[in-house]
MMTF fields as JSON, N, C-alpha, C and O atoms, coordinates in Angstrom:
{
  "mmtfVersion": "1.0.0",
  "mmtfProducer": "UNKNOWN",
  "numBonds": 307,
  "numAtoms": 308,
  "numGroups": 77,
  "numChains": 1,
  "numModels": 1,
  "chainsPerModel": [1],
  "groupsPerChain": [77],
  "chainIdList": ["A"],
  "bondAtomList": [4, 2, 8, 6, 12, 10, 16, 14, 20, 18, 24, 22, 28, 26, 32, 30, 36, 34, 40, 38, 44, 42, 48, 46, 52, 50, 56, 54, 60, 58, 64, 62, 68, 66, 72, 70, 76, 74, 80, 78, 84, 82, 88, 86, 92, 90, 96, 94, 100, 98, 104, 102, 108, 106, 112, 110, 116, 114, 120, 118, 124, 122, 128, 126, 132, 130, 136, 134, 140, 138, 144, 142, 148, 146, 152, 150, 156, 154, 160, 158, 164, 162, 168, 166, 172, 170, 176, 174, 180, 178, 184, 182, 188, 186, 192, 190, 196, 194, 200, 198, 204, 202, 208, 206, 212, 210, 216, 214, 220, 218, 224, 222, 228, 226, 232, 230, 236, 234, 240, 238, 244, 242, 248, 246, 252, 250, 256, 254, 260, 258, 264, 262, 268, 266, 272, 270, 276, 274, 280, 278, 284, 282, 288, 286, 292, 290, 296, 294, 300, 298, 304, 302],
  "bondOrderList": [1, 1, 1, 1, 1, 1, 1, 1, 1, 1, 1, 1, 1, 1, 1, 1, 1, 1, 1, 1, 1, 1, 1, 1, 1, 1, 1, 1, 1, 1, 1, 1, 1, 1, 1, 1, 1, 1, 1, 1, 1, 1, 1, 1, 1, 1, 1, 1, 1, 1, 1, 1, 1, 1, 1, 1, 1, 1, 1, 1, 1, 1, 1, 1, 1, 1, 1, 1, 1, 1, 1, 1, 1, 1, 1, 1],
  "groupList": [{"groupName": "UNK", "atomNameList": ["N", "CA", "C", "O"], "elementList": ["N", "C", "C", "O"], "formalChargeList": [0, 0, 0, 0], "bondAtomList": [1, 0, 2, 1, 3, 2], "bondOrderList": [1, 1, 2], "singleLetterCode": "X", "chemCompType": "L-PEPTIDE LINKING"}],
  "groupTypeList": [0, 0, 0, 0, 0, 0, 0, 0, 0, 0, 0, 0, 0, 0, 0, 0, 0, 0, 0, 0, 0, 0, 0, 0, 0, 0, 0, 0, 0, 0, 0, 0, 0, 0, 0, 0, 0, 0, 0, 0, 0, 0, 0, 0, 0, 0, 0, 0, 0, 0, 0, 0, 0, 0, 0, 0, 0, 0, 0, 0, 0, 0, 0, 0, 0, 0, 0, 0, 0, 0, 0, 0, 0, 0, 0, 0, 0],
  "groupIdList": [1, 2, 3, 4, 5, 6, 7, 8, 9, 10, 11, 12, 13, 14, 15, 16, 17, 18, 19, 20, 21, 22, 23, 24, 25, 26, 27, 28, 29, 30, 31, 32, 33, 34, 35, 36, 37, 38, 39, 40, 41, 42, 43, 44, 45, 46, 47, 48, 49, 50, 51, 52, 53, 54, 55, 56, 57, 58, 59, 60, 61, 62, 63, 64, 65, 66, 67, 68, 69, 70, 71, 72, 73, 74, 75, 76, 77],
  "secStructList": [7, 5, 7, 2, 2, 2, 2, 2, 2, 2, 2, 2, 2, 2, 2, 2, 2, 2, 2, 2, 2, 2, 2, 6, 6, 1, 7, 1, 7, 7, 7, 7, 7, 2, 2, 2, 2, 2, 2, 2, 2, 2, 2, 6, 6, 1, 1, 1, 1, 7, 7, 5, 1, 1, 1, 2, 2, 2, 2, 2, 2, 2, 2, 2, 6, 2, 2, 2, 2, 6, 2, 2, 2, 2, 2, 2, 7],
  "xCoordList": [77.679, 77.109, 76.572, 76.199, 76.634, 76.175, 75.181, 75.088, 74.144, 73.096, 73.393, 74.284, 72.776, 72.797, 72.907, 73.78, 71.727, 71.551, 72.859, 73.462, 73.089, 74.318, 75.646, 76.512, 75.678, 76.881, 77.555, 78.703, 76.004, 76.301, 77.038, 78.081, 76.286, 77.08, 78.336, 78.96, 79.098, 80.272, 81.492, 82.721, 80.529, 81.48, 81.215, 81.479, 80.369, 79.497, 80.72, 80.751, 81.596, 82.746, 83.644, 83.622, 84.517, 84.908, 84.074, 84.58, 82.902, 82.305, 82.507, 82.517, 82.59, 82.384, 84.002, 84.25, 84.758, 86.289, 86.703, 87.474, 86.241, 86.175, 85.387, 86.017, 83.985, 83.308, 84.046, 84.206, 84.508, 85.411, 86.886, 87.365, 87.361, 88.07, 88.228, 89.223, 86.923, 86.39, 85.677, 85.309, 85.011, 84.799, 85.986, 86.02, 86.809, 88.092, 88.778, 89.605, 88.578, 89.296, 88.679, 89.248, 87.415, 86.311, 86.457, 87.12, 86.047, 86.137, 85.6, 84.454, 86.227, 85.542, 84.0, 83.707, 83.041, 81.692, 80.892, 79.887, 81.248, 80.402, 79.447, 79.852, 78.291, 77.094, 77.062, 76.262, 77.438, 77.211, 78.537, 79.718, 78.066, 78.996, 79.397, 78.871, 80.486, 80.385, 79.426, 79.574, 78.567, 77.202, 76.517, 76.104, 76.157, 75.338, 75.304, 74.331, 76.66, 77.333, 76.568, 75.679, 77.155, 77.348, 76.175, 75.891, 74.861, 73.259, 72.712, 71.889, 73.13, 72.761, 73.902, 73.718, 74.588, 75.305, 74.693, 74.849, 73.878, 73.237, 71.751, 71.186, 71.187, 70.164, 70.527, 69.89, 71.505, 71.589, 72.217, 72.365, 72.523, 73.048, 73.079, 73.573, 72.317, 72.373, 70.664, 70.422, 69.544, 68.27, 68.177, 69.022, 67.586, 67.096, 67.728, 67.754, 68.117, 68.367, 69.24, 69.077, 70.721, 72.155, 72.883, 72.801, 73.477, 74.825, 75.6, 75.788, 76.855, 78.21, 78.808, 78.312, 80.14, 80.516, 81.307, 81.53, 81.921, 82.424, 82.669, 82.209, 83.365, 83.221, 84.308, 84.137, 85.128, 86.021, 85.253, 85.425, 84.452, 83.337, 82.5, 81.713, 82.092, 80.919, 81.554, 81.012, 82.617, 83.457, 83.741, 83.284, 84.281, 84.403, 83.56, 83.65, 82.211, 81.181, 80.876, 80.698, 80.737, 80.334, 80.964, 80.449, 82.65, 83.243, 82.909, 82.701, 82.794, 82.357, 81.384, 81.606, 80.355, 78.744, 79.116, 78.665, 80.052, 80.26, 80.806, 80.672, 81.528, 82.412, 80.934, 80.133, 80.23, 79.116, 78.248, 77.98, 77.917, 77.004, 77.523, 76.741, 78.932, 79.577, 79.525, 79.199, 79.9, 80.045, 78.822, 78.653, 77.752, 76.057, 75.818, 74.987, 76.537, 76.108, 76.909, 76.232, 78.024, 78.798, 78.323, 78.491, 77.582, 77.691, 75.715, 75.144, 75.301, 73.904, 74.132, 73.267, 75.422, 75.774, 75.688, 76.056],
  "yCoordList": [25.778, 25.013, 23.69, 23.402, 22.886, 21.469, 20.866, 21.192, 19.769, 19.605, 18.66, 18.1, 17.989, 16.416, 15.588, 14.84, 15.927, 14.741, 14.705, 13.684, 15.642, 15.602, 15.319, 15.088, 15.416, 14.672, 13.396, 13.043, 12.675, 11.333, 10.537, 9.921, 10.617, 9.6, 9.714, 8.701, 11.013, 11.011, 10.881, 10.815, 10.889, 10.599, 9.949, 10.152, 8.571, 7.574, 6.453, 6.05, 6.032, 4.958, 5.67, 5.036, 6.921, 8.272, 7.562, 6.651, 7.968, 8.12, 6.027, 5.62, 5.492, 3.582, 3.946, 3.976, 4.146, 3.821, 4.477, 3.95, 5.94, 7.301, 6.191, 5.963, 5.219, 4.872, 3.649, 3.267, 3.026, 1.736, 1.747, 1.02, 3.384, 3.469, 3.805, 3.528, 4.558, 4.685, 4.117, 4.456, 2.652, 1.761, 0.311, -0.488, 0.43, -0.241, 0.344, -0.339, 1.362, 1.976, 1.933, 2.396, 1.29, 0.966, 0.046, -0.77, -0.389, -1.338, -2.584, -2.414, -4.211, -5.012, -5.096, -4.659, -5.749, -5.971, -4.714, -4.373, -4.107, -2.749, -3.384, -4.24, -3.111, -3.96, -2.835, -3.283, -2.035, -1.024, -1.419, -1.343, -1.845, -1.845, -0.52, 0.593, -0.982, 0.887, 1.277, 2.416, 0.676, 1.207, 1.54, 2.682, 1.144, 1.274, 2.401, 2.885, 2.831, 4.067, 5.157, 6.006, 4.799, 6.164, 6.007, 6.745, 4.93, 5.682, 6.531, 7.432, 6.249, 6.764, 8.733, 9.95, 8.073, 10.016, 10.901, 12.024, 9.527, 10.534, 11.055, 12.003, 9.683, 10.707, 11.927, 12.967, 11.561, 12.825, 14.164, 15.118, 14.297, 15.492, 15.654, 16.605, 14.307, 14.535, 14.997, 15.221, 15.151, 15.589, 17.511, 18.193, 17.717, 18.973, 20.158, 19.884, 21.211, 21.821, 23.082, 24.302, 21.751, 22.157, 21.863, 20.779, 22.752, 22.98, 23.171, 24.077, 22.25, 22.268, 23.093, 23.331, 23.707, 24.717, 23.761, 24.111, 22.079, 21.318, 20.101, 19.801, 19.129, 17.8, 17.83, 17.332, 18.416, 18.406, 18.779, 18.16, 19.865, 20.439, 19.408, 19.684, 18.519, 17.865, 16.252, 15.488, 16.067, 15.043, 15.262, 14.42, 16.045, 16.547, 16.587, 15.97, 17.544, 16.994, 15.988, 15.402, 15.525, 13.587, 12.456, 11.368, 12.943, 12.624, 12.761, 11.729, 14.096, 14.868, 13.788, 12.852, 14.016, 13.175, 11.575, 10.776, 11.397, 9.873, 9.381, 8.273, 10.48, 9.715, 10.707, 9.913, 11.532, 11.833, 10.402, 10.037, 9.753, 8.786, 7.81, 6.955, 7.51, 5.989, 6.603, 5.875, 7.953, 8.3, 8.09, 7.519, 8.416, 8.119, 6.812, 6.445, 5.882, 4.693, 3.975, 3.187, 3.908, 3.763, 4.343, 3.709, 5.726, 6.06, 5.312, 5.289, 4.973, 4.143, 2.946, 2.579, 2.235, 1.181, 0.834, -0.271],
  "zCoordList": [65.986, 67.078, 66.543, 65.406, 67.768, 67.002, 67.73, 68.913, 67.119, 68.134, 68.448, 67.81, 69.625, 69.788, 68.717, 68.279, 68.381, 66.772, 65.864, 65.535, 65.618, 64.545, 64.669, 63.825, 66.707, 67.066, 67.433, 67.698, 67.314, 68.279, 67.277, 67.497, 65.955, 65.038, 64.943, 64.627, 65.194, 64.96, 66.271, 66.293, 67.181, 68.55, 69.309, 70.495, 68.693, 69.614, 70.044, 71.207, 69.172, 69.277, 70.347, 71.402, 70.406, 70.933, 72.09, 72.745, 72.295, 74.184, 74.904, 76.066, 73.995, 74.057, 74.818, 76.023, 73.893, 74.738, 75.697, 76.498, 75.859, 77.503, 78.289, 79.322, 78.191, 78.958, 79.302, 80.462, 78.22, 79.141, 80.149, 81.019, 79.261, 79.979, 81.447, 82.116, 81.969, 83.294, 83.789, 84.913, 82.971, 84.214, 84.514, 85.45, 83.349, 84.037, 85.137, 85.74, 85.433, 86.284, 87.811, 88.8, 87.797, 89.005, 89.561, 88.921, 90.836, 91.563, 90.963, 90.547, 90.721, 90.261, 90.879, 91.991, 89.94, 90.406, 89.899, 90.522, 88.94, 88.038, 87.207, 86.421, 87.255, 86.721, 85.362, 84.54, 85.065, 84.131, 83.031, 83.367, 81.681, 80.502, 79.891, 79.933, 79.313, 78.344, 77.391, 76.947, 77.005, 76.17, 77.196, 76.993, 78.233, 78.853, 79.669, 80.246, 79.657, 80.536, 79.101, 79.175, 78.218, 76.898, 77.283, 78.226, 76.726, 77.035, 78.321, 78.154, 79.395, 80.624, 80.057, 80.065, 79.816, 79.913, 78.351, 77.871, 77.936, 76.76, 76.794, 76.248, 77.974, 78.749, 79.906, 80.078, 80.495, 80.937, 80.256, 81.02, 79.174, 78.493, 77.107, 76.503, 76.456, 75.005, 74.739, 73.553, 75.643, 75.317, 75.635, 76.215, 75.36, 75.271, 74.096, 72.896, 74.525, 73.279, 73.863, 73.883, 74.545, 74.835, 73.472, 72.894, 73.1, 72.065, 72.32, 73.131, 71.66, 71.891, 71.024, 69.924, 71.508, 70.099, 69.181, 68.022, 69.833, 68.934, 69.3, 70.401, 68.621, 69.313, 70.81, 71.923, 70.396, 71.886, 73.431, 74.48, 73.231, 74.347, 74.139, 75.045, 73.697, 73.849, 74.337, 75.135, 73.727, 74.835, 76.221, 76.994, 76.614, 77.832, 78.616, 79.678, 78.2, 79.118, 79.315, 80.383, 77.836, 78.496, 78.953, 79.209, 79.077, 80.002, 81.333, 81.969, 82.015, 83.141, 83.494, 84.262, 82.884, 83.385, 83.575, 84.395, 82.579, 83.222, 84.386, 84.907, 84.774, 86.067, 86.645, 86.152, 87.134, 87.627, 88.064, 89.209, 86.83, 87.02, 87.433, 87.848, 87.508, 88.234, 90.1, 91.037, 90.216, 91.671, 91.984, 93.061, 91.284, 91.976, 92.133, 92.964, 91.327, 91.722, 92.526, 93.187, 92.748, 93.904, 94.987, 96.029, 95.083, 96.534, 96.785, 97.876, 95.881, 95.787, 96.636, 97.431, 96.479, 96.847, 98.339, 98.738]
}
C-alpha cells in the first residue's frame, strides 16, 4: 500500500498531463490550469489516510475526481 506522501512525487508530472488533457477537452474560457486542477484533486483525495494498492489505482482515481471537479464547476457556472 502506498500513502499519499510517497506517491505524489512520483505521479505528480503523470496527473499535469491527465489534467491538461481534460481541460483541453472543455469548453474555451476554463479559468482552471492543469496545476491548478492536480492541487484541487489533491485536496480532494490526496489528504487523509486513503491508500492506494499502486500507482495505476491512484491515477484513476485522480483521474475520476478530476473530471468530478470540472463538472462542479461547469454546473457552478
Amino acid at each position: 500500500m502506498l500513502t499519499p506522501r510517497e506517491l505524489l512525487p512520483t505521479v505528480y508530472d503523470e496527473l499535469r498531463k491527465i489534467a491538461a488533457a481534460k481541460i483541453a477537452a472543455e469548453p474555451v474560457g476554463q479559468t482552471l490550469d492543469a496545476t491548478g486542477l492536480v492541487h484541487e484533486v489533491w485536496l480532494k483525495i490526496g489528504i487523509g489516510n486513503q491508500h492506494w494498492t499502486d500507482k495505476t489505482h491512484f491515477l484513476r482515481t485522480a483521474s475520476t475526481a478530476m473530471r468530478h471537479i470540472l463538472v462542479d464547476r461547469a454546473r457552478a457556472k
